[in-house]
VOGU-3710 file (C-alpha; in Angstrom, 3 decimals, decimal comma):
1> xxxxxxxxxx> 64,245/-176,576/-10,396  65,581/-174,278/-7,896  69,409/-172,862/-9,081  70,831/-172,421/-5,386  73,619/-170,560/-6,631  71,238/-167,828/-7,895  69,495/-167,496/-4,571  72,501/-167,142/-2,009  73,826/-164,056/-1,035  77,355/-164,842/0,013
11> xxxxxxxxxx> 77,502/-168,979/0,758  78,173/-171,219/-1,722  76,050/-173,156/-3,649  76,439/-176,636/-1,602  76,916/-174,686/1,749  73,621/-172,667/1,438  71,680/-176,288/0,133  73,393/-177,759/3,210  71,843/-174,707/5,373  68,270/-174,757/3,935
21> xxxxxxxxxx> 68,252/-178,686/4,474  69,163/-178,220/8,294  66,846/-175,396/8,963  64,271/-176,867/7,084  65,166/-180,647/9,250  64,662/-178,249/12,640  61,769/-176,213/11,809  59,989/-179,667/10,531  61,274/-181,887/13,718  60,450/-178,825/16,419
31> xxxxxxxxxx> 57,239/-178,261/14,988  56,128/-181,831/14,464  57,240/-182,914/18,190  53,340/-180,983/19,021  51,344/-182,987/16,776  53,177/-186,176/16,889  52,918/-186,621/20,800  49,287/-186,576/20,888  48,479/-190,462/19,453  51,423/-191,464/22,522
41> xxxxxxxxxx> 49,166/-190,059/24,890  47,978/-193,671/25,810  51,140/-195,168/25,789  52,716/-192,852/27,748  50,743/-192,680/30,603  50,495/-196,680/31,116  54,844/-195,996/30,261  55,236/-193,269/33,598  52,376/-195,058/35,704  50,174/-191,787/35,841
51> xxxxxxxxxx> 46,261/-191,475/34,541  46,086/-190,115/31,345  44,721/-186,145/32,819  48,020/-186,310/34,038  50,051/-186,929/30,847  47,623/-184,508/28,597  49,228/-181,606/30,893  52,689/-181,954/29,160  50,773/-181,685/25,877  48,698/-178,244/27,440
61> xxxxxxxxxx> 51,918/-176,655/28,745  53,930/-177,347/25,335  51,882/-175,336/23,543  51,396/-172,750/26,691  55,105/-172,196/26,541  55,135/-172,478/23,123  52,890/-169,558/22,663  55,093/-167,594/25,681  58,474/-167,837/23,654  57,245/-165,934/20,445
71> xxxxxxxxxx> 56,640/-162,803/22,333  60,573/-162,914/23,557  62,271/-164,331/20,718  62,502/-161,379/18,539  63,718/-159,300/21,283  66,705/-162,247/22,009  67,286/-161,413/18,286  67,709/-158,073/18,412  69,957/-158,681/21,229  72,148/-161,377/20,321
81> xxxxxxxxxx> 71,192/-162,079/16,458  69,339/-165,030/14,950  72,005/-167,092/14,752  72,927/-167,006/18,455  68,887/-167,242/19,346  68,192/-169,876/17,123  71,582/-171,904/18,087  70,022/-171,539/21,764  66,870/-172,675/20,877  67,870/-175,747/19,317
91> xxxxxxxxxx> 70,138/-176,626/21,987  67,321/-176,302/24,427  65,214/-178,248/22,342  67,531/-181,101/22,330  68,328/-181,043/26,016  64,661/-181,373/26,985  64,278/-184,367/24,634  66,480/-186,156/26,753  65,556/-184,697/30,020  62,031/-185,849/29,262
101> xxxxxxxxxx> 63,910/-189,568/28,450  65,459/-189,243/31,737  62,583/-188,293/34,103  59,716/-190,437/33,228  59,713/-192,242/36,672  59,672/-188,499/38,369  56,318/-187,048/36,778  56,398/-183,059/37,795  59,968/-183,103/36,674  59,452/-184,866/32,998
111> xxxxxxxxxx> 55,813/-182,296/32,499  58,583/-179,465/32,814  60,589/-180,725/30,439  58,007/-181,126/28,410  57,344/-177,865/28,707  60,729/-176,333/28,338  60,508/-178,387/25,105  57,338/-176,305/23,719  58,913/-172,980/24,980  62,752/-173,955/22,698
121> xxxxxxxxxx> 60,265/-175,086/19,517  58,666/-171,369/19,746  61,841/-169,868/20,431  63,058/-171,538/17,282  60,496/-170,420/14,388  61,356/-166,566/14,011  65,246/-166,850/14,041  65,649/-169,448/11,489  63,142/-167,962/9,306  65,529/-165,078/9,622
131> xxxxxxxxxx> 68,342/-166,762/9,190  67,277/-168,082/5,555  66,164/-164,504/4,944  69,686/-162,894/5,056  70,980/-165,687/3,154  68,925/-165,118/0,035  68,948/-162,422/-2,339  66,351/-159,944/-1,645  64,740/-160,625/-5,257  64,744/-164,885/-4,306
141> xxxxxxxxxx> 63,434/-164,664/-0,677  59,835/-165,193/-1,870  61,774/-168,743/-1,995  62,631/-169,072/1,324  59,287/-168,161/2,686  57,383/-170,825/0,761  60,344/-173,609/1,277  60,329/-172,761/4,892  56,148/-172,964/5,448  56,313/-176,338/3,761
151> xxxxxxxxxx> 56,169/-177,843/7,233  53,609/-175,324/8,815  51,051/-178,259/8,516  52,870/-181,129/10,136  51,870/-181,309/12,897  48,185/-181,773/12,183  48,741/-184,290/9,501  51,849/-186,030/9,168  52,907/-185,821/12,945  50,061/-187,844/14,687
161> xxxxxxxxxx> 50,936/-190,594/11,524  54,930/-190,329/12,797  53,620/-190,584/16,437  51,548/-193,492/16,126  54,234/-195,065/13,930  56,920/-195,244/16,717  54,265/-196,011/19,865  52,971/-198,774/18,052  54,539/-200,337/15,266  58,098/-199,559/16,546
171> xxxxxxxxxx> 56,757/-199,457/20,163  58,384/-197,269/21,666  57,298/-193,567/21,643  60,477/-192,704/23,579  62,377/-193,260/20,320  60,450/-190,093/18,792  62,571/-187,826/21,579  65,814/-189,648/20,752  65,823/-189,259/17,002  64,702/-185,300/17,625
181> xxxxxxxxxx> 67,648/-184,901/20,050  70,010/-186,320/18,110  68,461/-184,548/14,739  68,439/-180,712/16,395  71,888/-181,023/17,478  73,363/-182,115/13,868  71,107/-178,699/12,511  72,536/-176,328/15,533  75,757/-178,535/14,613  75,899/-176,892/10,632
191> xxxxxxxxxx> 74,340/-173,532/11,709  77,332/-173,191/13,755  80,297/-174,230/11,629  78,400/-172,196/8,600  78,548/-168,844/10,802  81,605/-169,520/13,079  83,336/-167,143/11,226  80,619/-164,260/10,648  79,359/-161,995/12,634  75,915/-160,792/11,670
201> xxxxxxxxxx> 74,216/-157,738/13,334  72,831/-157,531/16,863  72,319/-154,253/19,202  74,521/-154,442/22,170  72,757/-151,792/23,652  69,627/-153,524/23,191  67,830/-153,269/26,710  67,224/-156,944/26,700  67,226/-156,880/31,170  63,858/-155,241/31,124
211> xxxxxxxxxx> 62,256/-157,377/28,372  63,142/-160,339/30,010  61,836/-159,375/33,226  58,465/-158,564/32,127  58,674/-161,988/29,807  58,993/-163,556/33,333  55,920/-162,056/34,431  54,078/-163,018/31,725  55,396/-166,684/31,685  54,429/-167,381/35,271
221> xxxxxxxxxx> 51,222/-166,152/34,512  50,552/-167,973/31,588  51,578/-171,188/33,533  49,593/-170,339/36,181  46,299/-170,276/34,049  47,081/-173,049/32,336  47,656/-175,218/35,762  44,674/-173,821/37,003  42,817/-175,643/34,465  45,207/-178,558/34,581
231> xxxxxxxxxx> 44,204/-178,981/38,228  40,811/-178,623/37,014  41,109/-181,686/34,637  41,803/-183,772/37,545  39,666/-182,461/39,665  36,090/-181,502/37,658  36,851/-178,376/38,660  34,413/-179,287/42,131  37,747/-180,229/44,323  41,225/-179,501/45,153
241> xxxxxxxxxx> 40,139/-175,843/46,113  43,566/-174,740/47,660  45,217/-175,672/44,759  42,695/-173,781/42,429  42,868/-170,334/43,862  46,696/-170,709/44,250  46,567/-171,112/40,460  44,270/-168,517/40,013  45,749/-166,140/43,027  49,321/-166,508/40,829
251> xxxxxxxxxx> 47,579/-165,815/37,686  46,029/-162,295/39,022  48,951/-161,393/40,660  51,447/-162,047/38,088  49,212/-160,460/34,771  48,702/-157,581/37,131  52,204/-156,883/37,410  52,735/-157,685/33,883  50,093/-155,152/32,454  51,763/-152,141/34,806
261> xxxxxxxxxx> 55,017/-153,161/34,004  54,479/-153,262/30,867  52,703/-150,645/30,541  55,050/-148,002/32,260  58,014/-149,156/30,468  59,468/-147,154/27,022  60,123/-150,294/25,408  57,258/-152,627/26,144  57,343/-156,153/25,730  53,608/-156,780/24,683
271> xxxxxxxxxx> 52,678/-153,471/22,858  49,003/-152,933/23,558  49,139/-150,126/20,551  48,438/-152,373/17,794  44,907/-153,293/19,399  43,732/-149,624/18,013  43,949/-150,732/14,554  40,598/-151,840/12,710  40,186/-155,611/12,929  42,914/-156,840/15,389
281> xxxxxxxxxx> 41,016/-157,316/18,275  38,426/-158,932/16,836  40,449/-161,016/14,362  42,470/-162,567/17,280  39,419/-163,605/19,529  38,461/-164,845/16,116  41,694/-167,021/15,287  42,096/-167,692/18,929  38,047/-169,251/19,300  38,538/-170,690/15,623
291> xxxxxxxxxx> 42,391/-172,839/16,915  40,133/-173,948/20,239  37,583/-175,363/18,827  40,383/-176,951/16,206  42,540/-177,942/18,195  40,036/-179,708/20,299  38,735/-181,852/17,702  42,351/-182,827/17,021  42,887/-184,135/20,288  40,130/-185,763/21,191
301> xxxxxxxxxx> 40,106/-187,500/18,024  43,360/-188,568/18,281  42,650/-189,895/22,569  39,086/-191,450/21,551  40,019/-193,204/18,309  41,717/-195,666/20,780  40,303/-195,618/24,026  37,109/-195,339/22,677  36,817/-196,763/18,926  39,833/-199,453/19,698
311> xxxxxxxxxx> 41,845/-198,257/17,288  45,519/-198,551/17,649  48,285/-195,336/17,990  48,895/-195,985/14,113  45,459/-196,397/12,333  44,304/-192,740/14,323  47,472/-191,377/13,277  47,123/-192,657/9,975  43,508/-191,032/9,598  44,960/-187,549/10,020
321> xxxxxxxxxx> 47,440/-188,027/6,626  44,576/-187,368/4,281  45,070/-183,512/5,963  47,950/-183,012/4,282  46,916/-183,169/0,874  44,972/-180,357/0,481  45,597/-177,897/3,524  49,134/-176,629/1,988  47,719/-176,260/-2,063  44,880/-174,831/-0,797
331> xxxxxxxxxx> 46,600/-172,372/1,428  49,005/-171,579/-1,457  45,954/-170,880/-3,553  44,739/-168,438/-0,912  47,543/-166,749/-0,441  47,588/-165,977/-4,181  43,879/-164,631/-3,956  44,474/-162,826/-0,877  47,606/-161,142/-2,615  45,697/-159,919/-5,742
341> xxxxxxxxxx> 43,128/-158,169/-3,050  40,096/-160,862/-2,617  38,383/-160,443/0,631  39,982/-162,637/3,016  36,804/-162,636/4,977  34,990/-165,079/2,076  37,893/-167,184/2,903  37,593/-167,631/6,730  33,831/-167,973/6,108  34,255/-170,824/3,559
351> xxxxxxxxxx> 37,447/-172,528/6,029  34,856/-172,223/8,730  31,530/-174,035/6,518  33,558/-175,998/5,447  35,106/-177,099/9,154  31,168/-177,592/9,812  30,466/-179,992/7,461  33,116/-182,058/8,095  32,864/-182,016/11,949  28,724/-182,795/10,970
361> xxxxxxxxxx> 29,781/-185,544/8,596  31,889/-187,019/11,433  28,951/-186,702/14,166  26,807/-188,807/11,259  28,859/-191,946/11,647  27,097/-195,183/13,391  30,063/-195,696/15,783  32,245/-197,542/16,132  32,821/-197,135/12,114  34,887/-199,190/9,697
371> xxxxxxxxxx> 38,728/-197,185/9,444  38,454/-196,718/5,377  34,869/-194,705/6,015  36,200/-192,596/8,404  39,319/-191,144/5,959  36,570/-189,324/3,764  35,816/-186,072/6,190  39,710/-185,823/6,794  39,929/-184,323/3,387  37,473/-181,522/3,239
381> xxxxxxxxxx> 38,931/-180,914/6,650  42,824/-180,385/5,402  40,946/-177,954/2,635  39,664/-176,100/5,437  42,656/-175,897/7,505  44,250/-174,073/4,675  42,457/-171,399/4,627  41,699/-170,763/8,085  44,797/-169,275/9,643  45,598/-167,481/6,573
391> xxxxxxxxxx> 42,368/-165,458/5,807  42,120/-165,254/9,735  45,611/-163,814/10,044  45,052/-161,017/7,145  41,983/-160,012/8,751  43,620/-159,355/11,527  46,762/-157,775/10,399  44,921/-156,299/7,211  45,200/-152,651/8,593  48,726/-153,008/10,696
401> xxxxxxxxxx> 51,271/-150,650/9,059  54,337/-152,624/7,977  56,375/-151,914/10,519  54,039/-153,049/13,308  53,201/-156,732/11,532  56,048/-158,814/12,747  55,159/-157,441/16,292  51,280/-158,099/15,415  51,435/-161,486/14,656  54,304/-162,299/17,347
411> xxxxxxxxxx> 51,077/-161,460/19,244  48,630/-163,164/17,317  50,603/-166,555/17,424  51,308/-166,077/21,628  47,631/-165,737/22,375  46,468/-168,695/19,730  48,892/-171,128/21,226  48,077/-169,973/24,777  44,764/-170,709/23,632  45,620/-174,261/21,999
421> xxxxxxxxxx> 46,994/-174,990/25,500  44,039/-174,229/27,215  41,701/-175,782/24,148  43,725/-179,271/25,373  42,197/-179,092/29,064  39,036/-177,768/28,373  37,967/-180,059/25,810  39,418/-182,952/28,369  36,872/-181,622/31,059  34,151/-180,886/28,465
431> xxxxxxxxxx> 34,501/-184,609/27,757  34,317/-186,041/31,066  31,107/-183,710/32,220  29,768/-184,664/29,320  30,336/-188,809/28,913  29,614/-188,666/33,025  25,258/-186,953/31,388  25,091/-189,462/29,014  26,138/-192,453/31,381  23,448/-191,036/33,886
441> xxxxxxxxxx> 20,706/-190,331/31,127  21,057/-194,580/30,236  21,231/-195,660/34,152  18,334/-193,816/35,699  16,239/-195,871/37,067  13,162/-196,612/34,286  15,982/-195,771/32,061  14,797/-197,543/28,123  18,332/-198,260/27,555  19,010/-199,971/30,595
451> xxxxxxxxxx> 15,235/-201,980/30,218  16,318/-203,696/27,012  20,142/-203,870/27,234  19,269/-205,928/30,697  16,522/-207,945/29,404  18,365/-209,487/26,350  21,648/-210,350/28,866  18,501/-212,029/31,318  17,369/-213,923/28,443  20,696/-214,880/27,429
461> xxxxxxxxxx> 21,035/-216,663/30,189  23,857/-215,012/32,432  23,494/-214,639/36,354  22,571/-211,320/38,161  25,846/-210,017/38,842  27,436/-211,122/34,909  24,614/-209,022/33,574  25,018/-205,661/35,951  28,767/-205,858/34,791  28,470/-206,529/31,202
471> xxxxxxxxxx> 25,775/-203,491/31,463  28,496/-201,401/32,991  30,701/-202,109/30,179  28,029/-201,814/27,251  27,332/-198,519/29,231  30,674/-197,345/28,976  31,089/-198,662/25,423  27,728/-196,579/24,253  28,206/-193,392/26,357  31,704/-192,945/24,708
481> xxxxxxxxxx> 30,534/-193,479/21,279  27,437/-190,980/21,442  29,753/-188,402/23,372  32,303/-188,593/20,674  29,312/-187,986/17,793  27,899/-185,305/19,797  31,592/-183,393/20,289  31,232/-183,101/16,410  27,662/-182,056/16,237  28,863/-179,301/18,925
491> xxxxxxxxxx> 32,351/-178,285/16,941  30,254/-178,137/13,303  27,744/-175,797/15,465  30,790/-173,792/16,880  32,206/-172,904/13,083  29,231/-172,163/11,715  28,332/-169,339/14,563  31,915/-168,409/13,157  31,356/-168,163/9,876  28,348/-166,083/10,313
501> xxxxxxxxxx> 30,121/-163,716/13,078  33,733/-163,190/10,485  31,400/-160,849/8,406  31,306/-158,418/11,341  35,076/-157,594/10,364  35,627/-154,616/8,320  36,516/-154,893/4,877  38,441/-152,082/4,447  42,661/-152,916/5,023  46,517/-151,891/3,638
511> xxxxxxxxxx> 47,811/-152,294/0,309  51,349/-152,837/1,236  54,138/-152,612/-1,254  56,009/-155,674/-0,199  54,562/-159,115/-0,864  57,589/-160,568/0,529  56,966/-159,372/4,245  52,921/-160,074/3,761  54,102/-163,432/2,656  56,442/-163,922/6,340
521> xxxxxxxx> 53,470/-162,811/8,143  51,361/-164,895/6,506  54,244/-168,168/7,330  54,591/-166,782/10,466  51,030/-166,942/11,126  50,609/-170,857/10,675  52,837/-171,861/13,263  52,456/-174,320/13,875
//
């Protein structure tokens, strides 16, 4: 039992409960808004009238913005404090709820709220970690880290259940955006009257102008990628040309000025610096190839399971629950080993086996499978998922001096949500090139599949044309089925090439002195 009174630093005992309650309420509701749209995906595009490429872009650019906003929220807090930042962010957050509620007959505008949406939740995660911090006695903050990172694995688990829950049983998905407006501005709501009265530190002098330009430059550029392949999704990537190298002519443009802005500048935004340490490089192309591949399987699932399967928005939510119960105990028991020095490197290598055999159990199942069967893999799945971003996260941070980290894995967390974003699309267009092979391997002409499928509808009696359209749906029917087992075989193929390739990283890393700060990494690292 936690005695709150022992823990705060100046609030009393029911104001400080009141304040971990409401930070903990918006770091579980900002964080859970990316997990918990994905089962809606359906429902809202037959909701705004668009095809469902269309709708999956809001998804891609939440977590592109997402990714953006860590690399400028410490630098707002420097500026302005965490209060003020994280008072901002919430606000945001809870305006673009209701400007996506508002603009779902006006497409463009409701994907950019959706996206100013992701870019509030990321703006969100540092300050009110920080804001708990500086509440708590130095000697009890190892308690506000690990009450805080309770919710780092919503949105994988409980938020696609939550999602499918209001789309279908409730049905309405808009109803998830109205409770989270109305739920952020009751937190910003207590933050505020609890520090009305205080004034915690921030640097005036901070040169926030600069910082914010060259965030600009990076945000437009991060866009721009991510619409490039956006276009892409609706395209095949084989049309639409003008709009493709506008995308990509932005993108160039814009990191180009970014890198020699950056670059020149005293005070950079992105500081290239910590890429000389051992292990960084390679430990974010190895988090950021690891989250892909991750969070492709976690969308797809989620899309297929009903358009595919037939299941409805709250039986492929439902399937992701059994994630929960082992991801955070096992990522609690990880952090313990990592702390008392065992080679974080066994543990990505086991996360990433162990990612295999679940994605190869899934890609074993005679499809379409009975819902009970399918809740087995989901479990050896959460056990993976908490270990992954931890032991990838110390490998890469594992010889950062202290005072670099928070900087480090700001960085780490921009580049694996830009690619999450991306992982979105380019599983989306993987899918399509991929259903559109196996729908032309069954139709060829002298096809085996099309020889017996048509002579049992012959000899059942129906006409010409009721047989070349109930082999058109069977077609459809099959080819989704065997693409869906064969994304599996692929992912389980994926993590065991990473597995193997995590024992390239060196083994060598800092002893730091302060578990607390490894520890706020380590939360910082699993967001979300």
């Amino acid at each position: 039992m936690i005695k709150w009174e022992r823990c705060s630093n100046e609030l009393p005992a029911t104001q400080f409960l009141i304040l971990n309650i409401a930070i903990g309420f918006g770091h579980f509701i900002t964080i859970l808004n990316a997990g918990a749209y994905l089962p809606m995906l359906p429902y809202v595009a037959g909701s705004i009238g668009e095809g469902l490429p269309y709708v999956v872009w809001g998804q891609s650019n939440y977590f592109a913005a997402m990714g953006a906003a860590f690399l400028i929220a410490r630098p707002l807090m420097c500026r302005f404090g965490a209060v003020n930042t994280a008072l901002t962010a919430y606000l945001l957050f809870a305006l673009s709820c209701w400007l996506v509620l508002f603009t779902t007959s006006m497409y463009p505008l409701m994907t950019a709220a959706r996206t100013l949406q992701g870019f509030s939740a990321g703006l969100s995660l540092s300050p009110s970690l920080s804001i708990l911090l500086m509440h708590y006695k130095k000697p009890k903050q190892h308690i506000a880290v690990a009450l805080w990172g309770i919710a780092a694995f919503t949105p994988f688990s409980i938020g696609p259940a939550l999602g499918g829950f209001f789309a279908y049983v409730l049905g309405d998905w808009r109803l998830l955006f109205t409770i989270s407006a109305c739920l952020v501005t009751l937190v910003a709501a207590v933050i505020w009257l609890l520090h009305r009265k205080s004034v915690y530190g921030f640097d005036s002098g901070y040169p926030i102008q600069s910082h914010l330009f060259l965030f600009s430059l990076f945000a437009i550029a991060c866009i721009a990628l991510q619409e490039f392949f956006n276009i892409g999704l609706i395209s095949a990537l084989t049309s639409r040309e003008d709009e493709l190298w506008l995308a990509a002519a932005i993108f160039c443009l814009f990191s180009a000025l970014f890198w020699f802005k950056n670059k020149s500048t005293e005070r950079p935004l992105l500081n290239f610096k910590v890429f000389k340490y051992p292990n960084y490089a390679f430990g974010l192309v190895m988090l950021c190839l690891a989250f892909m591949a991750l969070q492709s399987s976690i969308v797809q699932y989620l899309i297929r399971l009903q358009l595919v399967e037939g299941y409805t928005a709250w039986h492929a939510g439902l399937l992701f629950l059994p994630i929960f119960v082992f991801s955070k105990p096992v990522n609690v028991f990880a952090q313990f080993l990592i702390h008392h020095g065992y080679d974080p490197r066994v543990l990505a290598c086991v996360s990433c086996l162990g990612f295999a055999l679940s994605f190869w159990w899934m890609s074993t199942y005679a499809r379409p499978a009975p819902w009970e069967s399918l809740l087995l893999p989901q479990f050896l799945e959460g056990a993976a998922m908490g270990l992954l971003l931890i032991s990838m996260t110390t490998i890469a941070l594992g010889n950062v001096p202290a005072e670099e980290q928070l900087h480090a894995v700001d960085i780490l967390n921009t580049f694996r949500n830009l690619s999450a974003g991306l992982a979105i699309t380019l599983s989306d267009i993987g899918w399509d090139h991929y259903l559109a092979y196996v729908k032309n391997h069954m139709t060829f002409q002298g096809s085996i599949a099309k020889e017996i499928m048509g002579a049992h509808f012959y000899a059942s009696g129906f006409s010409e044309s009721a047989v070349q359209h109930l082999f058109r749906l069977k077609v459809n029917s099959v080819s989704g089925l065997l693409t869906l087992n064969s994304m599996f075989y692929t992912l389980a193929l994926i993590f065991i090439l990473l597995g193997v390739a995590v024992w390239w990283a060196s083994p060598k890393h800092i002893v730091h002195k302060s578990t607390v700060q490894d520890s706020v990494v380590e939360s910082l690292g699993e967001e979300p």
